[in-house]
Backbone as CSV, one residue per row, in Angstrom:
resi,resn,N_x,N_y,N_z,CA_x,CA_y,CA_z,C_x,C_y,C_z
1,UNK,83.318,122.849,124.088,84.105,123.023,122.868,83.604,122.063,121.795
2,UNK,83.232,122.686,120.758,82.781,121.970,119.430,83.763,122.130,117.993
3,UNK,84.320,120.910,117.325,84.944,121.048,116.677,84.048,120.951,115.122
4,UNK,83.711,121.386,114.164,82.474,121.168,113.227,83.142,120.768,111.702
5,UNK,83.021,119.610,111.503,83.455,119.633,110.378,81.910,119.844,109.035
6,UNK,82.116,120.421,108.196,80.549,121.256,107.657,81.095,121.392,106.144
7,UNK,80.476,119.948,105.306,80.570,119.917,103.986,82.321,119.885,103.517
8,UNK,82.563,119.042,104.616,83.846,119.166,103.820,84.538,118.335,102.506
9,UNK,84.910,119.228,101.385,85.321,118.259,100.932,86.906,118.824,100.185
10,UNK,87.416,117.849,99.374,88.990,118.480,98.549,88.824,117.382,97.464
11,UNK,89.507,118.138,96.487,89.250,117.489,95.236,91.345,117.648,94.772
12,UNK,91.487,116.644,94.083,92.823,116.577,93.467,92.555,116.417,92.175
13,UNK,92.613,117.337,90.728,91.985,117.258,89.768,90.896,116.389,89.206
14,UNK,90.694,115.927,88.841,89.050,114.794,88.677,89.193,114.139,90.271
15,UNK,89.882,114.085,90.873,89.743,112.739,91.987,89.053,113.732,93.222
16,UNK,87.982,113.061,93.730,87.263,113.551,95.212,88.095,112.631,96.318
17,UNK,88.395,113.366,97.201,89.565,112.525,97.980,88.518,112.673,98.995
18,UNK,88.095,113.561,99.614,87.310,113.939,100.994,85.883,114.672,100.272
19,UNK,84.481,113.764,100.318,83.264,114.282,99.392,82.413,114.429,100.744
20,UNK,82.100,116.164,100.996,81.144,116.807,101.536,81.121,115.698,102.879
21,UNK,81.825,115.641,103.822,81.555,115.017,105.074,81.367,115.980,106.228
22,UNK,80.299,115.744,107.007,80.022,116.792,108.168,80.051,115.816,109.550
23,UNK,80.334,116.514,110.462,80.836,115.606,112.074,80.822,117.130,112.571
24,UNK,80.271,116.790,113.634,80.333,117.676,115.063,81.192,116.689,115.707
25,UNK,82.439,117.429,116.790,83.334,116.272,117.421,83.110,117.241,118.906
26,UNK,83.342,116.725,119.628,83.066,117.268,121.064,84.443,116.345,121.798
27,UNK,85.010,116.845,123.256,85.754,115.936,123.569,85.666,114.914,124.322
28,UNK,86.681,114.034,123.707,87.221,112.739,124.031,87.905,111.913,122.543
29,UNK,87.949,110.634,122.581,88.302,110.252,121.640,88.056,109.739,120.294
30,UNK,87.856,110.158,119.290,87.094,109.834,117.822,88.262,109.428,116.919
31,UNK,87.637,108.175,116.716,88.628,106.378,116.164,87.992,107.205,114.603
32,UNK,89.015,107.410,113.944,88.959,107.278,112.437,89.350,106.226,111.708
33,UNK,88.667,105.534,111.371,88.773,103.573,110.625,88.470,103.777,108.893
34,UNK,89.500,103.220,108.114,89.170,102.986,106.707,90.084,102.435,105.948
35,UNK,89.972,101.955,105.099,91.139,101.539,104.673,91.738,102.385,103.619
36,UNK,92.756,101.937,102.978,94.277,102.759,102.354,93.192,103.490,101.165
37,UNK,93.449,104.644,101.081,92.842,106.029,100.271,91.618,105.904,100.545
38,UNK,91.268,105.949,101.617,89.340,106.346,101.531,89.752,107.637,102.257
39,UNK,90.628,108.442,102.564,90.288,110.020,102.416,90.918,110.163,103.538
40,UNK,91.447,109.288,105.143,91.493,109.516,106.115,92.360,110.949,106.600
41,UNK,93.495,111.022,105.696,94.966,111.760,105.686,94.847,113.034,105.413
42,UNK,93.802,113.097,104.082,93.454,114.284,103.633,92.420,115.042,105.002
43,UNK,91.725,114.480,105.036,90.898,114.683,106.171,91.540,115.200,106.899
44,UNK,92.330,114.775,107.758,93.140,115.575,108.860,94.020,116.509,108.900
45,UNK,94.496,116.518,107.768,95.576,117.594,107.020,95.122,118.795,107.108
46,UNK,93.498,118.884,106.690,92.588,119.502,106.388,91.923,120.077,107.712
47,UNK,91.797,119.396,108.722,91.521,119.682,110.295,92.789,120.565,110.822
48,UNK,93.975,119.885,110.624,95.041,120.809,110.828,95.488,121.903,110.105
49,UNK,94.059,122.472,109.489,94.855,123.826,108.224,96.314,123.416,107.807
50,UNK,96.631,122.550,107.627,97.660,122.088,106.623,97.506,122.124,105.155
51,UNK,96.254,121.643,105.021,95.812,121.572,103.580,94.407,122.208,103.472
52,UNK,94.015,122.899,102.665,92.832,124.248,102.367,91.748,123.389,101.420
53,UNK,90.835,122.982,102.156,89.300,122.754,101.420,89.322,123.464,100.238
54,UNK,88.575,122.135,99.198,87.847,123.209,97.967,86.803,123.551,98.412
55,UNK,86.297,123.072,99.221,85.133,123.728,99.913,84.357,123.233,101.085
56,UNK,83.515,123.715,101.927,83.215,123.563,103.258,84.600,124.027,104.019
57,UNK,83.908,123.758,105.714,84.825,124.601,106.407,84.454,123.675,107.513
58,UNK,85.985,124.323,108.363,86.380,123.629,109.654,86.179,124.954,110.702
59,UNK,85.133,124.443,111.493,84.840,125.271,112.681,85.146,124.908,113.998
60,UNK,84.966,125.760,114.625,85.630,125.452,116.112,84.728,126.807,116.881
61,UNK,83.445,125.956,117.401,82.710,127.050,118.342,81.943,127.695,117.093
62,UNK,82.062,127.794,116.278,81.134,128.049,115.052,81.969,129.442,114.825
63,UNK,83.650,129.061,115.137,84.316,130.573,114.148,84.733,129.480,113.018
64,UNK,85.083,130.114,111.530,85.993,129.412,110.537,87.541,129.290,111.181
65,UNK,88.281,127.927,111.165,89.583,128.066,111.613,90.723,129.015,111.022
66,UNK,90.158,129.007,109.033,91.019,129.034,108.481,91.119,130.597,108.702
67,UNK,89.764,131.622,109.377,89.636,133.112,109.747,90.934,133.054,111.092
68,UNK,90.368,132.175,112.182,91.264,132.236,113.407,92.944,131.903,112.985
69,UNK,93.058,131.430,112.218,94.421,131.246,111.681,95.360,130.850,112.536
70,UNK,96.315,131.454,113.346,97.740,131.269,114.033,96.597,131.171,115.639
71,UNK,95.549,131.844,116.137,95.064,131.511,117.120,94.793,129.625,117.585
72,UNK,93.792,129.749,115.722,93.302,128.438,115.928,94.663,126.691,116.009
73,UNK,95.713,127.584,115.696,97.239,126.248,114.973,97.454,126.372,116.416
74,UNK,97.523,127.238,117.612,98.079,127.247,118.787,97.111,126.197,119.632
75,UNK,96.491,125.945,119.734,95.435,125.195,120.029,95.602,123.688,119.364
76,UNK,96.557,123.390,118.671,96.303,122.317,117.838,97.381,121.477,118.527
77,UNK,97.561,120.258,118.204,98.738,119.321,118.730,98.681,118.372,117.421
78,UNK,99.635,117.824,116.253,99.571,117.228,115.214,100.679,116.363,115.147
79,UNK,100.312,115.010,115.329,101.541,113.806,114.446,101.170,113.295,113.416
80,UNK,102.212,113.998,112.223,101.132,113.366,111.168,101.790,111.781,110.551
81,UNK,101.565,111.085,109.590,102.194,109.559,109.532,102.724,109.860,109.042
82,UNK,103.774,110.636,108.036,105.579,110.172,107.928,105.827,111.247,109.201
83,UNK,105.907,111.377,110.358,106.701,112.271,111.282,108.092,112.464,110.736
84,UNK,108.495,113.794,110.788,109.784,113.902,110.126,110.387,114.675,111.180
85,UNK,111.851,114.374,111.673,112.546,114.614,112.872,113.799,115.143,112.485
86,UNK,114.890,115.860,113.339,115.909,115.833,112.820,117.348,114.769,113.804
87,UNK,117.481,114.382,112.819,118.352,112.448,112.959,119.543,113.707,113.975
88,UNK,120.392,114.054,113.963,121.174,114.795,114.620,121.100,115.294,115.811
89,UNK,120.086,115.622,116.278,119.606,116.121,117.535,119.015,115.349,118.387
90,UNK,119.719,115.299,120.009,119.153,114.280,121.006,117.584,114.107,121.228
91,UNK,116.766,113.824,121.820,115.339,113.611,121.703,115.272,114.954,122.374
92,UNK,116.233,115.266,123.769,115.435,116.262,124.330,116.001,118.096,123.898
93,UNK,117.095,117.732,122.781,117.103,118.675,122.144,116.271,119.230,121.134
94,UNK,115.868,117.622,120.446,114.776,118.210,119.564,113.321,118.507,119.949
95,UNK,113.039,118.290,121.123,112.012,118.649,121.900,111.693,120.226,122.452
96,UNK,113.275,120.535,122.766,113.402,121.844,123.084,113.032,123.036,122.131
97,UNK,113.379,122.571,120.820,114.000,123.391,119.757,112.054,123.568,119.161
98,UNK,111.239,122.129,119.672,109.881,121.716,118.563,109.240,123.298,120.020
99,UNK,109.817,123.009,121.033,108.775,124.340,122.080,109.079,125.409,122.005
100,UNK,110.275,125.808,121.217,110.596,126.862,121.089,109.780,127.788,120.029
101,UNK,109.759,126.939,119.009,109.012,126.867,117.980,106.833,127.234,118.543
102,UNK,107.147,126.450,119.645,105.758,126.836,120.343,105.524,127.911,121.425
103,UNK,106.624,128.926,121.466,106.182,129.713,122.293,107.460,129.628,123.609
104,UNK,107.288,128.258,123.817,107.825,128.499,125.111,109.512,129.013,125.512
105,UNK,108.866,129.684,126.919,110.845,129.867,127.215,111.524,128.546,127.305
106,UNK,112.855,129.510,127.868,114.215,127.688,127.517,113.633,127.293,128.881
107,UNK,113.320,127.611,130.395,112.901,126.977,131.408,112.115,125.913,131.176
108,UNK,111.109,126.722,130.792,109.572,126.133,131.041,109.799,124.678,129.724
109,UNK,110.420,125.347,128.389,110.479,124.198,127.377,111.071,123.355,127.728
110,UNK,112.253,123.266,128.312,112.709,122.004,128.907,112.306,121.117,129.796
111,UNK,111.659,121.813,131.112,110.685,121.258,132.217,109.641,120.283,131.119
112,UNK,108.994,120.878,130.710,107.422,120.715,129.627,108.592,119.405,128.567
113,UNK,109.244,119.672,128.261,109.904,118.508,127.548,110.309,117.310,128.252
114,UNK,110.719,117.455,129.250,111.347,116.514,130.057,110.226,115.872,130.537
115,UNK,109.244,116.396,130.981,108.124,115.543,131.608,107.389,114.508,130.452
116,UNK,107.152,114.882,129.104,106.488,114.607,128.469,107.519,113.206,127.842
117,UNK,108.868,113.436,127.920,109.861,112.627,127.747,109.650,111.082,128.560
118,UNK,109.704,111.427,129.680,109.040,110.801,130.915,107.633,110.022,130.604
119,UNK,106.322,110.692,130.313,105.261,109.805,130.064,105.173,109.131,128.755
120,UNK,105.975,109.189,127.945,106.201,108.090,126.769,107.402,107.461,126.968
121,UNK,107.908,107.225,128.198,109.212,106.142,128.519,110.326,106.574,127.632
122,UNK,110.406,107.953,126.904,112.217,107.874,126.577,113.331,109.094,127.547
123,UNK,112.655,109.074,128.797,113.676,110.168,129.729,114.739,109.286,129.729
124,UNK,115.240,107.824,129.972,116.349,107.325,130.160,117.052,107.896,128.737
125,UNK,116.038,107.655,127.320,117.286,107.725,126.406,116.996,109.566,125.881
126,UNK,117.115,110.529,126.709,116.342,111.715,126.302,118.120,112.428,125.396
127,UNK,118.770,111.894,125.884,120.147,112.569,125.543,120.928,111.128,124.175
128,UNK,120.503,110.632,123.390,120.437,110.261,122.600,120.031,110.624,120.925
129,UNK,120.968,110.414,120.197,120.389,111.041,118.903,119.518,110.415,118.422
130,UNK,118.300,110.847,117.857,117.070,110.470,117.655,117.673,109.412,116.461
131,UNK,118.723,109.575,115.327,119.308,108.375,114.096,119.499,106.705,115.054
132,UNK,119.393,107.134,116.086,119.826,106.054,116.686,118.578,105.189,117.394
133,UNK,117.623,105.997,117.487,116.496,105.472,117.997,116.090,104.111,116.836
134,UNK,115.055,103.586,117.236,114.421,102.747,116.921,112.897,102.709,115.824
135,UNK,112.012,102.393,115.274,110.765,102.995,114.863,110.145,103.447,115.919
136,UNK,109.723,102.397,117.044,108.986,102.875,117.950,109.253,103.754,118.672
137,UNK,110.655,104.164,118.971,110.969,105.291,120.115,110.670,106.439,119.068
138,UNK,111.455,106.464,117.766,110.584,107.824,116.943,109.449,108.204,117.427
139,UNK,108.500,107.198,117.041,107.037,107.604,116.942,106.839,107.730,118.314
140,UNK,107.125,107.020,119.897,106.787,107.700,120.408,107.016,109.238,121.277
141,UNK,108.373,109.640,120.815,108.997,111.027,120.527,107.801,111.660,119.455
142,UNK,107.243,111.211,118.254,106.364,112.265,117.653,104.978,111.957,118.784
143,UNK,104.591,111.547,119.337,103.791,111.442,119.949,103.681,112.699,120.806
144,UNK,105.219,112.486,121.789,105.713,113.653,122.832,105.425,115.050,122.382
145,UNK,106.052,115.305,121.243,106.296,117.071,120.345,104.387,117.356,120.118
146,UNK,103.981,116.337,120.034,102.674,116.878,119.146,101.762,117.086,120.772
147,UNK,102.328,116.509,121.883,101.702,117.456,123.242,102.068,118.208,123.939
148,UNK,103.514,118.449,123.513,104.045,119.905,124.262,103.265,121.156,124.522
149,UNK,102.347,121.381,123.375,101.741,122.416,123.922,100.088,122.267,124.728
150,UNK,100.539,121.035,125.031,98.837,120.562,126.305,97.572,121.197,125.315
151,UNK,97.745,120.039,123.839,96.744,121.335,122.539,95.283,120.769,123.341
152,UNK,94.470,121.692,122.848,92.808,121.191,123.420,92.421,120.231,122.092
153,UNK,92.802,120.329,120.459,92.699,119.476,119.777,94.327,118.758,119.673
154,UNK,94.016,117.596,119.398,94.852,116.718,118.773,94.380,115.822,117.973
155,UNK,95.430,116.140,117.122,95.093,114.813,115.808,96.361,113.878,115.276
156,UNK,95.992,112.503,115.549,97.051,111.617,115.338,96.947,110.874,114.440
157,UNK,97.878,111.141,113.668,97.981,110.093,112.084,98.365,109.044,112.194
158,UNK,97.737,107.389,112.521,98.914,106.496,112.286,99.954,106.406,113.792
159,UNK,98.948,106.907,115.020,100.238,106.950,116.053,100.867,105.360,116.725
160,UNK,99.881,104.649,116.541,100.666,103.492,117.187,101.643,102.395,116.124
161,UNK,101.524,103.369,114.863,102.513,102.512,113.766,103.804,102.096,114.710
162,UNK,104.696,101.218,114.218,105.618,100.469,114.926,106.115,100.420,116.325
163,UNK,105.075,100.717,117.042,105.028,100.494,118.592,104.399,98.954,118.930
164,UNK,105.170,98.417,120.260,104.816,96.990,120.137,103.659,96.705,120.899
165,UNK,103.277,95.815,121.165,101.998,95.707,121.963,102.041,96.386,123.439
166,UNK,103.302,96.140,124.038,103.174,96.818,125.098,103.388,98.801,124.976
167,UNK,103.995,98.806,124.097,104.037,100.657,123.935,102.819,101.021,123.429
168,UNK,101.594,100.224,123.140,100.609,100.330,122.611,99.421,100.527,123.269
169,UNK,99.727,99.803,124.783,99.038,99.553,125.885,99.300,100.929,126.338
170,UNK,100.687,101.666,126.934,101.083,102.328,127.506,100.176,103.731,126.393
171,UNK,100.596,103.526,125.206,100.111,104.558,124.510,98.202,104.887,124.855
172,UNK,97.280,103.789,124.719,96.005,104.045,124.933,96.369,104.811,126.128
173,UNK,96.653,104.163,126.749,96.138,104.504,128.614,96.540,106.233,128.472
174,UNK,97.421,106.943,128.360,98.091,108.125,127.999,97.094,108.595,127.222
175,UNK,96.661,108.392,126.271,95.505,109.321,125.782,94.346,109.465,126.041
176,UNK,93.904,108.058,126.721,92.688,107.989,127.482,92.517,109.160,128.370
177,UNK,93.415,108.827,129.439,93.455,110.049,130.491,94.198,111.475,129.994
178,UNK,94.712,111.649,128.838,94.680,113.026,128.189,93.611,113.573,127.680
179,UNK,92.291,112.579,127.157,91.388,113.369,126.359,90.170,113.568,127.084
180,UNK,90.319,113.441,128.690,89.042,113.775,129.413,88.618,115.038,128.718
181,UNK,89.032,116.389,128.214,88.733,117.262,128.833,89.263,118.438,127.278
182,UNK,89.375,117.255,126.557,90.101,117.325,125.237,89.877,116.845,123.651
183,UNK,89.712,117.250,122.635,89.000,116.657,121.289,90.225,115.973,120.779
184,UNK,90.378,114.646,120.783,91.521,113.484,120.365,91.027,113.133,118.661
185,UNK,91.353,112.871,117.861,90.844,112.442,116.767,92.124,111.265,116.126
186,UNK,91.774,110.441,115.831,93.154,108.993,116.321,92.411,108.379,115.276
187,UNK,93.459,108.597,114.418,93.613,107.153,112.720,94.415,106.075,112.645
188,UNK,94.022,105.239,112.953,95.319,103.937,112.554,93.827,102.958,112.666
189,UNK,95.101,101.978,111.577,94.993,100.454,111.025,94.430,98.892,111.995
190,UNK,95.222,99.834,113.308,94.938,98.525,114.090,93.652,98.889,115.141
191,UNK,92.840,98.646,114.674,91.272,98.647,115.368,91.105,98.470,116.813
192,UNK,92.025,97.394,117.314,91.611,97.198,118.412,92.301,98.466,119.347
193,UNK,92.996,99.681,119.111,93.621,100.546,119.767,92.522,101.493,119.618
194,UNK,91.796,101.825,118.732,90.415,102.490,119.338,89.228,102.200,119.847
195,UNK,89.737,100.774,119.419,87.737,99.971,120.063,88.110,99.899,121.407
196,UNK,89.290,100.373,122.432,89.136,100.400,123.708,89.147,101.675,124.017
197,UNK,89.596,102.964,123.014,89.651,104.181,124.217,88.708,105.100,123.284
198,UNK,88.499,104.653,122.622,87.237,105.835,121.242,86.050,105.882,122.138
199,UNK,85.379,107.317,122.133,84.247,107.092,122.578,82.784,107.268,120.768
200,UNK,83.637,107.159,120.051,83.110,107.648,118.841,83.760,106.757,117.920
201,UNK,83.360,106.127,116.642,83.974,105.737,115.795,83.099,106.326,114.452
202,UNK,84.337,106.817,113.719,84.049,107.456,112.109,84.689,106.461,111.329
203,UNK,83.810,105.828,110.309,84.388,104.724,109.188,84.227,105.633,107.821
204,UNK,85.163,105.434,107.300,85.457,106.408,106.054,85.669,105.156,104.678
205,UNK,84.716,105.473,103.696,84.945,104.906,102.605,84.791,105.776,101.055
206,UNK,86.201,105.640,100.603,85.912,106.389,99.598,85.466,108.378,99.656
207,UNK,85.915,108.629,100.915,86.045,109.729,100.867,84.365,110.772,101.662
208,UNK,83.645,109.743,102.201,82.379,109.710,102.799,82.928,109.039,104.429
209,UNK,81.844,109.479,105.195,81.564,108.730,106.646,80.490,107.450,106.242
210,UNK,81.013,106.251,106.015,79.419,105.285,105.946,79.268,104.709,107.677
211,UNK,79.733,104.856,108.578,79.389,104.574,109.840,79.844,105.294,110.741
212,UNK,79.207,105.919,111.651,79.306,107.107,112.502,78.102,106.564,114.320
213,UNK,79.286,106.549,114.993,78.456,106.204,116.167,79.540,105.615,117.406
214,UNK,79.007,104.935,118.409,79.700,104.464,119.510,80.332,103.309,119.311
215,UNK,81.670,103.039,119.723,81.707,101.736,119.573,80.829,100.576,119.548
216,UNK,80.556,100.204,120.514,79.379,99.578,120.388,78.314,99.271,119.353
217,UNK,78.131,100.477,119.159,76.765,100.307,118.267,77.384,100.085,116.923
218,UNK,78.216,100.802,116.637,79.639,100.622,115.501,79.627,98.963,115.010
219,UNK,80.193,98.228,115.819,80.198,97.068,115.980,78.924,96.314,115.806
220,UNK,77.815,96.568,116.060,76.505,96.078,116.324,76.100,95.768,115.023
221,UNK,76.802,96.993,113.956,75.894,96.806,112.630,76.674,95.180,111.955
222,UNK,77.707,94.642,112.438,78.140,93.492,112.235,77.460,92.403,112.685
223,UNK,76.409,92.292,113.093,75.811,91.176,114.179,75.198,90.160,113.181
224,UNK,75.313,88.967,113.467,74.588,87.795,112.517,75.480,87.323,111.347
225,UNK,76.581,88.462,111.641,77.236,88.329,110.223,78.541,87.759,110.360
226,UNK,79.316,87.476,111.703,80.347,86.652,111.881,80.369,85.260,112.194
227,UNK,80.998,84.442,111.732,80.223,83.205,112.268,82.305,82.355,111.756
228,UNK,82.007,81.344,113.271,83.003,80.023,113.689,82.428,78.627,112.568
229,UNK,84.040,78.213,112.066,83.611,76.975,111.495,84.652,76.238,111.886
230,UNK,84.496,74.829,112.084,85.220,73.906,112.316,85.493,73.114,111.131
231,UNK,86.712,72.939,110.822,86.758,72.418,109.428,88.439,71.603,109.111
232,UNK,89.020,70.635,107.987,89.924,70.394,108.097,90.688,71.454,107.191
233,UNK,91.993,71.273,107.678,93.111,72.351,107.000,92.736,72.255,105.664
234,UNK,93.095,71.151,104.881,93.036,72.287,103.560,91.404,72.722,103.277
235,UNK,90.302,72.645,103.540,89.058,73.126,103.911,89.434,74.418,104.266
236,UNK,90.172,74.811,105.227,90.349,76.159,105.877,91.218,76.786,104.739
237,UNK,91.974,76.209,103.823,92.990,77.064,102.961,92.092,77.692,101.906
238,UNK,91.247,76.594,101.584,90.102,77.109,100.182,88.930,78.291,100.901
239,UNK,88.347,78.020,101.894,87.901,79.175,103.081,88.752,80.744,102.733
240,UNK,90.171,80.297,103.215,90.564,81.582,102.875,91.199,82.384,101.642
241,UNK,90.889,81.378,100.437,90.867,81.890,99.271,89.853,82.209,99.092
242,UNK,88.969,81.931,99.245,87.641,82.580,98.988,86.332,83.385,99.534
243,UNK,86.920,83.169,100.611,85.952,83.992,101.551,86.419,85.470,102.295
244,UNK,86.076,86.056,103.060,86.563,86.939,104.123,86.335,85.988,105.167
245,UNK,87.773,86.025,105.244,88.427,84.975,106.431,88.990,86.795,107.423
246,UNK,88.370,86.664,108.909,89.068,87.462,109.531,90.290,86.101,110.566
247,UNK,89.804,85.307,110.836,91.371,84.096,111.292,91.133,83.321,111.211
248,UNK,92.578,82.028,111.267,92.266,81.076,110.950,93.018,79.966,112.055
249,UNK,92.699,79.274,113.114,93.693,78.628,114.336,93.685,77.705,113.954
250,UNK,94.736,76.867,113.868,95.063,75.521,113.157,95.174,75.149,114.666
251,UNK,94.720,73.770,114.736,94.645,72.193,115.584,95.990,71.342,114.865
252,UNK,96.721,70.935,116.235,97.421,69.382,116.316,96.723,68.521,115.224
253,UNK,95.619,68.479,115.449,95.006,67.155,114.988,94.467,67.261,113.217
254,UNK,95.102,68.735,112.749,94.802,69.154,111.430,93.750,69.734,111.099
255,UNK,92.889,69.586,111.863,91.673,70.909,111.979,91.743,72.178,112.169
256,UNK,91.107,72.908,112.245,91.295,74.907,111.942,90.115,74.987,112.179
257,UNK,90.082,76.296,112.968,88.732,77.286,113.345,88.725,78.394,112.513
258,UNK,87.516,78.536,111.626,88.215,79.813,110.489,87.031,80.439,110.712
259,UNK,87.438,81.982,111.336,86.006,83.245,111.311,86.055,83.613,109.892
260,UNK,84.720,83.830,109.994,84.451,84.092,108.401,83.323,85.291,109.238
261,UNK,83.821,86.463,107.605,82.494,87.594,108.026,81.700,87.172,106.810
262,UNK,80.175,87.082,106.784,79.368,86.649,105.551,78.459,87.007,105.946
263,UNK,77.273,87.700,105.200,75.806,87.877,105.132,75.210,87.100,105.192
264,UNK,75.748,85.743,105.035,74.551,84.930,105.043,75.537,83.548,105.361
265,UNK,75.295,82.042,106.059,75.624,81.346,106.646,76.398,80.515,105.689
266,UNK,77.949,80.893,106.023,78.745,79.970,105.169,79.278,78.695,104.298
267,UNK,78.552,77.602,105.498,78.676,76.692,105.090,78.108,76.424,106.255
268,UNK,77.372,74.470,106.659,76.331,73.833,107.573,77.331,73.396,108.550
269,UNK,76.887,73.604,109.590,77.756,73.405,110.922,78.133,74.757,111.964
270,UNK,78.286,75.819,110.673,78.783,77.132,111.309,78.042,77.862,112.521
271,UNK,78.934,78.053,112.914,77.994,79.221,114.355,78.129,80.523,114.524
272,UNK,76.975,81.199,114.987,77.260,82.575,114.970,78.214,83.149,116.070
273,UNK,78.941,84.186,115.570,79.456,84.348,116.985,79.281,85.895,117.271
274,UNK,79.862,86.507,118.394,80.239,87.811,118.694,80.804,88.672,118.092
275,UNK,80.302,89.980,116.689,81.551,90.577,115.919,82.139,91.002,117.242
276,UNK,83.920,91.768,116.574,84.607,92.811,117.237,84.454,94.271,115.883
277,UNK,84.873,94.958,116.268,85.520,95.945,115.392,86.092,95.563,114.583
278,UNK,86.859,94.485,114.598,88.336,94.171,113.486,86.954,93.339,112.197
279,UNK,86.357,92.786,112.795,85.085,91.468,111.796,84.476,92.840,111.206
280,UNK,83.884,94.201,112.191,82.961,95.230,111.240,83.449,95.953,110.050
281,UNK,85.144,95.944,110.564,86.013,96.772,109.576,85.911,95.537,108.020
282,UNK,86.184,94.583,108.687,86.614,93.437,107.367,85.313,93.245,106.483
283,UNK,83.812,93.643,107.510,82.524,93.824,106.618,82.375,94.836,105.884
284,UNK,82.533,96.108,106.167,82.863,97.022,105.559,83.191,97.210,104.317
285,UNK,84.412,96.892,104.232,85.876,96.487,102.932,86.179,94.972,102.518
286,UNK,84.860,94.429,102.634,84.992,93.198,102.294,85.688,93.038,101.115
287,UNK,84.873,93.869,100.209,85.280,94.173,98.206,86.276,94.511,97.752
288,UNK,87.414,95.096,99.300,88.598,95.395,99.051,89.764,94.346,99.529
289,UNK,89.384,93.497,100.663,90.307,92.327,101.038,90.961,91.405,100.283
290,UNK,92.547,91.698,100.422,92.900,90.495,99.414,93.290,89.325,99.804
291,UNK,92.735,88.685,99.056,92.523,87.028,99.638,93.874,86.251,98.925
């Protein structure tokens, strides 16, 4: 299964939101990384025939989706980032009502609900009105609805927004072993939730792919360019007024370790160290970090 994205782009009167980007996606998991309006949203909207290209096209096996129409949406699984629910209805009512909506009978939708209730930890609160939930139990209820129908694509907007580190953990592992066999496409902010289960990372700037490849190698194009300084606190405060500071660990003794991402060697003493993903992203959007 090949998902083809081929010249895609959308325009919002003068503004290019998404300019002519092409990706072949195959399955497993593909980390979409960029920061706030480089196109990510539109992009996927756009994968989910939600929103209609000014031009290029979204293929699947080399048919047009927007030809396959209601074939190609059955096939799909979508959380997009505002998930919108209805506050009135228990989780596993509104679960019932989202499969009904997908086809399924009241048996099978409830079984298929209840289980899925179960692998995102809210079967205890499944008979609860969703107004009452929490951020994180929302989102991971939109998580649930957007796999009811076991889609072969899924696309997640923003899924680990207000989930805590541990629903975050629970969340990778769950998609990891969902996307053996499956095209995952996963946007959010916090890097380190795809630099462990992505087998692909797409960096989006300004409405283009400028880095396309494996984690790893993703990361690689950061090399030489992160570097440890040892320095005293207010040293580290002027550091992070002025530099791309990715952290800064303050010492008892008033000293601070401040990573800095830089092209070229910050200041004498500094050492190079190991990028992550989070140092390639901050190289990236250096021009956009506010200090």
């Amino acid at each position: 299964m090949e998902l083809t994205l081929d010249r895609l782009t959308k325009q919002f009167g003068s503004k290019i939101a998404v300019d002519r980007v092409s990706a072949t996606l195959t399955p497993g998991v593909t980390g979409l990384s960029g920061a706030n309006g480089a196109g990510k949203t539109t992009l996927m909207r756009m994968v989910c025939d939600v929103l209609r290209p000014t031009s290029g096209q979204v293929l699947l096996d080399g048919q047009d989706t927007v030809e396959m129409g209601d074939d190609y949406r059955a096939l799909l699984g979508y959380l997009p980032q505002d998930f919108g629910c209805y506050p009135d209805f228990s989780a596993l009512d509104f679960m019932r009502y989202m499969a009904t909506l997908k086809g399924f009978g009241n048996r099978d939708g409830r079984a298929r609900s209840m289980q899925l209730l179960e692998e995102v930890g809210l079967a205890d609160e499944a008979r609860r009105k969703v107004k009452t939930y929490s951020g994180g139990m929302r989102q991971r209820l939109g998580i649930a609805q957007a796999m009811l129908n076991d889609p072969a694509i899924l696309v997640l907007d923003e899924p680990t927004a207000g989930l805590d580190p541990k629903e975050r953990v629970h969340f990778r592992n769950l998609i990891a072993g969902f996307a053996q066999n499956k095209i995952v496409i996963l946007s959010t902010h916090i890097v380190s939730d795809v630099e462990f289960i992505a087998n692909r990372i797409l960096v989006m700037r300004q409405g283009a792919f400028v880095l396309d490849d494996s984690p790893e190698l993703v990361v690689a194009q950061a090399a030489g360019k992160v570097w440890e300084c040892h320095v005293d606190a207010h040293r580290a405060e002027e550091m992070a007024s002025g530099m791309t500071v990715a952290n800064v660990r303050y010492a008892a003794d008033g000293h601070a370790v401040v990573r800095v991402v830089a092209d070229e060697l910050p200041m004498g003493g500094a050492t190079p160290v190991e990028p992550t993903l989070e140092d390639l992203y901050l190289y990236v959007f250096r021009d956009q970090v506010e200090r």
